[in-house]
N, CA, C and O atoms as a GROMACS GRO file, in nm:
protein
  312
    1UNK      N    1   9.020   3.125  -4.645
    1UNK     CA    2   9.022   3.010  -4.734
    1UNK      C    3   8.939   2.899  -4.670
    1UNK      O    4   8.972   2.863  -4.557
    2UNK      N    5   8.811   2.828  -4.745
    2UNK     CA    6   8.750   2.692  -4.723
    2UNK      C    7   8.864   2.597  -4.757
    2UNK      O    8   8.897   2.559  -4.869
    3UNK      N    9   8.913   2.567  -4.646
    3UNK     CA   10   8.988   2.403  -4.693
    3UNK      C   11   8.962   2.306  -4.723
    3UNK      O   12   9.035   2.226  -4.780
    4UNK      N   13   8.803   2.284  -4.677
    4UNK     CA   14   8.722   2.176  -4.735
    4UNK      C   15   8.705   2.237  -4.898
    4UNK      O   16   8.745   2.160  -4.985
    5UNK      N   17   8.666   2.330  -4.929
    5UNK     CA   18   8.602   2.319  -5.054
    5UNK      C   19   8.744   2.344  -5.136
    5UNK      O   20   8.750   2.291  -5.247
    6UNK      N   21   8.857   2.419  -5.093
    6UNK     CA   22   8.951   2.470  -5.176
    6UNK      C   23   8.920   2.601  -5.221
    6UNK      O   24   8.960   2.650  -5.327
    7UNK      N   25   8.865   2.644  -5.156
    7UNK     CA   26   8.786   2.799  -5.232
    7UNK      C   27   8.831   2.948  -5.142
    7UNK      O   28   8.803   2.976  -5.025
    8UNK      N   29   8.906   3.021  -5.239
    8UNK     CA   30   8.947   3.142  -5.117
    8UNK      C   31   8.797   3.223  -5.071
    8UNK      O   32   8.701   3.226  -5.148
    9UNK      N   33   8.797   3.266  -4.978
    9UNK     CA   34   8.618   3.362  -4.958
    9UNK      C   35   8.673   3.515  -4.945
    9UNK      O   36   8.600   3.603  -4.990
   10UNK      N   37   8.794   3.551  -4.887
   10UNK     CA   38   8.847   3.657  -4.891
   10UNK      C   39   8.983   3.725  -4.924
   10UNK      O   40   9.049   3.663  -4.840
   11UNK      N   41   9.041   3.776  -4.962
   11UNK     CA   42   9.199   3.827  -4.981
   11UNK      C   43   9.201   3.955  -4.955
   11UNK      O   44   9.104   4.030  -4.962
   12UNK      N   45   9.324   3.989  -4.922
   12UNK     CA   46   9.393   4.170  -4.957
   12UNK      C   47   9.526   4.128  -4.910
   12UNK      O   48   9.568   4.059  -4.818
   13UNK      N   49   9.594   4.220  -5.042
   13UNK     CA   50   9.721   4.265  -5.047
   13UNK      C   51   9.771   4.380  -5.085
   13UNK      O   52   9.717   4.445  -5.175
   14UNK      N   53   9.858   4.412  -5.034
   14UNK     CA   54   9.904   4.571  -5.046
   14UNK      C   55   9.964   4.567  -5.176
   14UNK      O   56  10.030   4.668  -5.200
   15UNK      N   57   9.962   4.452  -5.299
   15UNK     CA   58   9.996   4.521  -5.392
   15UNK      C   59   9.888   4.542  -5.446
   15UNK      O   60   9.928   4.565  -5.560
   16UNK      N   61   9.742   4.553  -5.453
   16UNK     CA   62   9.641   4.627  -5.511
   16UNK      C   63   9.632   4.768  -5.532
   16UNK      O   64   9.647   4.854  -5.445
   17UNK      N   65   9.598   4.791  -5.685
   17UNK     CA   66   9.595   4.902  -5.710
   17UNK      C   67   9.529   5.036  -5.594
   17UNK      O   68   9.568   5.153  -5.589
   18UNK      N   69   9.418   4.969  -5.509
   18UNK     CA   70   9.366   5.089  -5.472
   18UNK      C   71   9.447   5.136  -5.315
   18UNK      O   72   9.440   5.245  -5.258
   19UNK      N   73   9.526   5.008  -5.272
   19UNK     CA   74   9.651   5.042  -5.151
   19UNK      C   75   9.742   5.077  -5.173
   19UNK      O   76   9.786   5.173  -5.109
   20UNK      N   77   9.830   5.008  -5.291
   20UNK     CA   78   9.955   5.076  -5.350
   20UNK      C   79   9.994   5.214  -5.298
   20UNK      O   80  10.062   5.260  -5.206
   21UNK      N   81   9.920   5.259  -5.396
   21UNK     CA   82   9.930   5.416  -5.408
   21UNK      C   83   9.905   5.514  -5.259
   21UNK      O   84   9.935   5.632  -5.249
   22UNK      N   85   9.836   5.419  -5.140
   22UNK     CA   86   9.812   5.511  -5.024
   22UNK      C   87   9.941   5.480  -4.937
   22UNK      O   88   9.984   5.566  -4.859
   23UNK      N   89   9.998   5.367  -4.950
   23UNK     CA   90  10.071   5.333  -4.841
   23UNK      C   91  10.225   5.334  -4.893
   23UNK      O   92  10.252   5.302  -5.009
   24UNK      N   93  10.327   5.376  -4.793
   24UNK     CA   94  10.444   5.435  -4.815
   24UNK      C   95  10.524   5.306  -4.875
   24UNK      O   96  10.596   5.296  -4.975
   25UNK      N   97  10.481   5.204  -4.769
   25UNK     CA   98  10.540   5.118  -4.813
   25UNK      C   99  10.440   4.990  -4.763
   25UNK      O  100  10.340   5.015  -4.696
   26UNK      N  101  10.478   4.836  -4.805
   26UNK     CA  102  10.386   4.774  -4.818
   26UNK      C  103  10.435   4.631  -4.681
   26UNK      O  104  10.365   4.533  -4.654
   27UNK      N  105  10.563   4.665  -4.622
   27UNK     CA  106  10.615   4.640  -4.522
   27UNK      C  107  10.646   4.685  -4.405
   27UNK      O  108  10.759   4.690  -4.357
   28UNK      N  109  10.512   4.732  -4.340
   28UNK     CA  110  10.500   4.812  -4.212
   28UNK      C  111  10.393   4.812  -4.174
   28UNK      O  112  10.291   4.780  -4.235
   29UNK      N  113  10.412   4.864  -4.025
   29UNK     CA  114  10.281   4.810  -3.962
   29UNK      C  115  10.156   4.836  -3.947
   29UNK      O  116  10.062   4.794  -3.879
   30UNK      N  117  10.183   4.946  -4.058
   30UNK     CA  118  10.074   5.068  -4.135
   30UNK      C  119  10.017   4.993  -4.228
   30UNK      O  120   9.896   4.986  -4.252
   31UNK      N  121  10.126   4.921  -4.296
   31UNK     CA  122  10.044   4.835  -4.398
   31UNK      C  123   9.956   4.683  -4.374
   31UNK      O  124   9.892   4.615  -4.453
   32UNK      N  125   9.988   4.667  -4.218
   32UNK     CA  126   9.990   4.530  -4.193
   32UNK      C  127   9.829   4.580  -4.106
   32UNK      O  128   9.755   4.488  -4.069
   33UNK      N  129   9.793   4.701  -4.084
   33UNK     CA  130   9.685   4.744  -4.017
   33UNK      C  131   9.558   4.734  -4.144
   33UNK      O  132   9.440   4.697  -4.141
   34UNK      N  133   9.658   4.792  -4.265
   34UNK     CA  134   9.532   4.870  -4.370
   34UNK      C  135   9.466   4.728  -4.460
   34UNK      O  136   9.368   4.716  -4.533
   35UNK      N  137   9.566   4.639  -4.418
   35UNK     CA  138   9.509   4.482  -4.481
   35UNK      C  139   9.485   4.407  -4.358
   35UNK      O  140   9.514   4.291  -4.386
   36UNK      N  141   9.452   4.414  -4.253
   36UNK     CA  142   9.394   4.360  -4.117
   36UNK      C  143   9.226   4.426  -4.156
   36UNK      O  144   9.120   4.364  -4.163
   37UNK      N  145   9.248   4.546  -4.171
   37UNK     CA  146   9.109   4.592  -4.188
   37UNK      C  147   9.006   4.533  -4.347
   37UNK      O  148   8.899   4.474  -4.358
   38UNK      N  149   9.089   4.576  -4.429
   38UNK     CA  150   9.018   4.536  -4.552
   38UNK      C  151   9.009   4.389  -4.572
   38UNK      O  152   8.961   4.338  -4.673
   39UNK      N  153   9.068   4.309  -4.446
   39UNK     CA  154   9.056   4.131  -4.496
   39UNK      C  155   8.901   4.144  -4.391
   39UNK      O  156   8.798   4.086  -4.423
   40UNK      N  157   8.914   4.217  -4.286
   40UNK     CA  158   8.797   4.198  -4.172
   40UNK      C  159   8.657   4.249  -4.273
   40UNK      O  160   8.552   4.185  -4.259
   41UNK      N  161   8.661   4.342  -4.352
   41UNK     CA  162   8.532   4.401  -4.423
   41UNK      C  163   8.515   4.317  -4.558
   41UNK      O  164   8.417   4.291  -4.628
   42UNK      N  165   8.643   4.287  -4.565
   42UNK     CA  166   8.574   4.140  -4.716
   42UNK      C  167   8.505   4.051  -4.643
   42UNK      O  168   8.384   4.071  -4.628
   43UNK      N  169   8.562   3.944  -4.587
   43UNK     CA  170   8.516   3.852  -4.493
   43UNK      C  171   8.353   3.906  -4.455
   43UNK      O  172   8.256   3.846  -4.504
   44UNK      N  173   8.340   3.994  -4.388
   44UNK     CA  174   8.200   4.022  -4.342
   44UNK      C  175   8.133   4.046  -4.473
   44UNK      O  176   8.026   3.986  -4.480
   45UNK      N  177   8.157   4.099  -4.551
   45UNK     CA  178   8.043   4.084  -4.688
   45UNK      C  179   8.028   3.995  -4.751
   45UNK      O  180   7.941   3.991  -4.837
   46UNK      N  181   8.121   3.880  -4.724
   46UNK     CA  182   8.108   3.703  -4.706
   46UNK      C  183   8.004   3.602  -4.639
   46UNK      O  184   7.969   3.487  -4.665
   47UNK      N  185   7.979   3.676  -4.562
   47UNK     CA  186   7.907   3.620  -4.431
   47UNK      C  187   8.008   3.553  -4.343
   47UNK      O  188   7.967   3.462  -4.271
   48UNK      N  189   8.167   3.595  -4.339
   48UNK     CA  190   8.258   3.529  -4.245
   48UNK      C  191   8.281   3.621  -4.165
   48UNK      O  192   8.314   3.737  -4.189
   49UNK      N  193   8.251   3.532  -3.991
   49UNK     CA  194   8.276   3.612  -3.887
   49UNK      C  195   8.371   3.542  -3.814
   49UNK      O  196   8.408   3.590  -3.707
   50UNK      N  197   8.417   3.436  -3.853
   50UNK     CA  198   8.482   3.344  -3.728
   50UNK      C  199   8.610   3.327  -3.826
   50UNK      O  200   8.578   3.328  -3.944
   51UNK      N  201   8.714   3.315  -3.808
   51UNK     CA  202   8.818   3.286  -3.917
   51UNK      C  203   8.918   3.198  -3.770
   51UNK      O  204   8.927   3.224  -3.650
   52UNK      N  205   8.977   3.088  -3.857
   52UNK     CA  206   9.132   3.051  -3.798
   52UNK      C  207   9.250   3.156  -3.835
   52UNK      O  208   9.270   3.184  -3.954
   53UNK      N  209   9.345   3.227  -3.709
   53UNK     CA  210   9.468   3.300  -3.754
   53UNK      C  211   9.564   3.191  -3.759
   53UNK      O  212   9.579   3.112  -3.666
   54UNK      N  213   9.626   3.187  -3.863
   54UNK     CA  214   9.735   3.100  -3.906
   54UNK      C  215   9.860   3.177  -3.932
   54UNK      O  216   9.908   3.203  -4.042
   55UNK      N  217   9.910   3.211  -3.805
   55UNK     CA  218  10.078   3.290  -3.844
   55UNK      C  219  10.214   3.221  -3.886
   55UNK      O  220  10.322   3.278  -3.904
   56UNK      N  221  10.189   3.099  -3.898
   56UNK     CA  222  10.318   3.038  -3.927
   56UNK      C  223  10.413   3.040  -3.854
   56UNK      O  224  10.388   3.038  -3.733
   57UNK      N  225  10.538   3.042  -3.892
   57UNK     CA  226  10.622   3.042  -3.811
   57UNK      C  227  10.625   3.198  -3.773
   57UNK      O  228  10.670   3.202  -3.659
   58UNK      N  229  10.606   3.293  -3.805
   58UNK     CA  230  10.623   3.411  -3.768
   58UNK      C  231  10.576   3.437  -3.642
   58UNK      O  232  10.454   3.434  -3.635
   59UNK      N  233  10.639   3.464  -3.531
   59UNK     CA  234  10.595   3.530  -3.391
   59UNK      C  235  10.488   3.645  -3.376
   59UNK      O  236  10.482   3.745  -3.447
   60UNK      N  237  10.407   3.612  -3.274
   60UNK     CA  238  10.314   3.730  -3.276
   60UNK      C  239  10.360   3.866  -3.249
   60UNK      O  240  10.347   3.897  -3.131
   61UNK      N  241  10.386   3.915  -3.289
   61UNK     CA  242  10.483   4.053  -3.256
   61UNK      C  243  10.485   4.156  -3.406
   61UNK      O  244  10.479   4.103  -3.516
   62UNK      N  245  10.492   4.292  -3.392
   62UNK     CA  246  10.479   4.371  -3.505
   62UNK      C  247  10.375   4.338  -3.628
   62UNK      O  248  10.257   4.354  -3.598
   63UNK      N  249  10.391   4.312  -3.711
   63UNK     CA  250  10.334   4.328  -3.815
   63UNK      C  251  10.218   4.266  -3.796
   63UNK      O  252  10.109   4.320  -3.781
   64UNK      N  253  10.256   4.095  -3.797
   64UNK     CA  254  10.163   3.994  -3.738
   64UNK      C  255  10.068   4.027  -3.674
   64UNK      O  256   9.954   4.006  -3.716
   65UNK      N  257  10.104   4.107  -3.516
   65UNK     CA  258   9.994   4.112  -3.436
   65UNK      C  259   9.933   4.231  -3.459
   65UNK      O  260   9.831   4.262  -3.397
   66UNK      N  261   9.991   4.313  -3.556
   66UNK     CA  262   9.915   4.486  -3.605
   66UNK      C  263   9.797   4.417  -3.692
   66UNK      O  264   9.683   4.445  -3.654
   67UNK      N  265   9.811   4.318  -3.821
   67UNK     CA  266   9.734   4.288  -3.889
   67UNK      C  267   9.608   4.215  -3.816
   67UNK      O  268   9.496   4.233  -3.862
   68UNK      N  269   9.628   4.135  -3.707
   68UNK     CA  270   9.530   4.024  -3.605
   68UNK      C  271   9.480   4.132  -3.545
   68UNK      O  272   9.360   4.105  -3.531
   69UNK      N  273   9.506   4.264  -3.490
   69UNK     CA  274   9.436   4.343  -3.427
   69UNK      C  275   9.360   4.412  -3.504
   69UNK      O  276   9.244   4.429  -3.466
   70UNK      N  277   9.401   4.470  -3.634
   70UNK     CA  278   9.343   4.534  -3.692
   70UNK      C  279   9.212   4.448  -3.741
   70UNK      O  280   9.097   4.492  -3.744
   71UNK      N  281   9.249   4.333  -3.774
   71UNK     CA  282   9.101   4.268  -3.821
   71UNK      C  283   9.024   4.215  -3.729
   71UNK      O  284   8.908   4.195  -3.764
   72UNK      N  285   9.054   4.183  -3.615
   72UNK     CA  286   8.942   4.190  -3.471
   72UNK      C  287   8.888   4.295  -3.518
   72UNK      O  288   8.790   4.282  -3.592
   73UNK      N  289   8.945   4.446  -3.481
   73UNK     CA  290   8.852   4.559  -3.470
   73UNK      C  291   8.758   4.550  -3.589
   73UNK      O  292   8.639   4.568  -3.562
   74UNK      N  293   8.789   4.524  -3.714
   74UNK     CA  294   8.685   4.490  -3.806
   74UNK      C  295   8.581   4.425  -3.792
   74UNK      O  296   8.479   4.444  -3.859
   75UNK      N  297   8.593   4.341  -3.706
   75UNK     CA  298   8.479   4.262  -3.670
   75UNK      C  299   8.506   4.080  -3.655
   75UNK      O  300   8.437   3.992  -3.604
   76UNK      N  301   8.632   4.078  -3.723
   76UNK     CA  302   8.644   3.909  -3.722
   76UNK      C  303   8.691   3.854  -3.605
   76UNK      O  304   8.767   3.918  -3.532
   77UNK      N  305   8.653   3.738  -3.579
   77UNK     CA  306   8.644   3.669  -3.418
   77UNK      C  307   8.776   3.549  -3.447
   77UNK      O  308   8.768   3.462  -3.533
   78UNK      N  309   8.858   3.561  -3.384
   78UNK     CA  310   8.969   3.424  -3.410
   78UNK      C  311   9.021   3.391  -3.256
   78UNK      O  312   9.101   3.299  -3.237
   0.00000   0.00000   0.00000
């Protein structure tokens, strides 16, 4: 998300039709990998390589840090 402009540049969520259907469930760390990756390959067909991780209150641990790893390996720098 541009906060200056208000403009999202990338999304994924596991309720999209084309994840749905692969993943068992959409709360695990399977799922938190398969949208780490597909936010890292939107972003790059963006021209975004640098992103802020914003976890909230949630601790870096499980899901959190499956999804932050998974989208490093994609390529995004945080």
């Amino acid at each position: 998300i541009d906060d200056a402009k208000g403009h999202t540049i990338a999304a994924a969520s596991t309720l999209e039709k084309d994840l749905k259907g692969s993943l068992k469930t959409g709360a695990d760390t399977a799922a938190a990998v398969a949208i780490g990756k597909l936010i890292a390959e939107r972003a790059s067909k963006a021209g975004v390589k640098e992103v802020v991780f914003d976890r909230g209150p949630y601790i870096y641990h499980g899901r959190v840090k499956a999804l932050a790893e998974a989208a490093r390996e994609g390529g995004l720098s945080f």
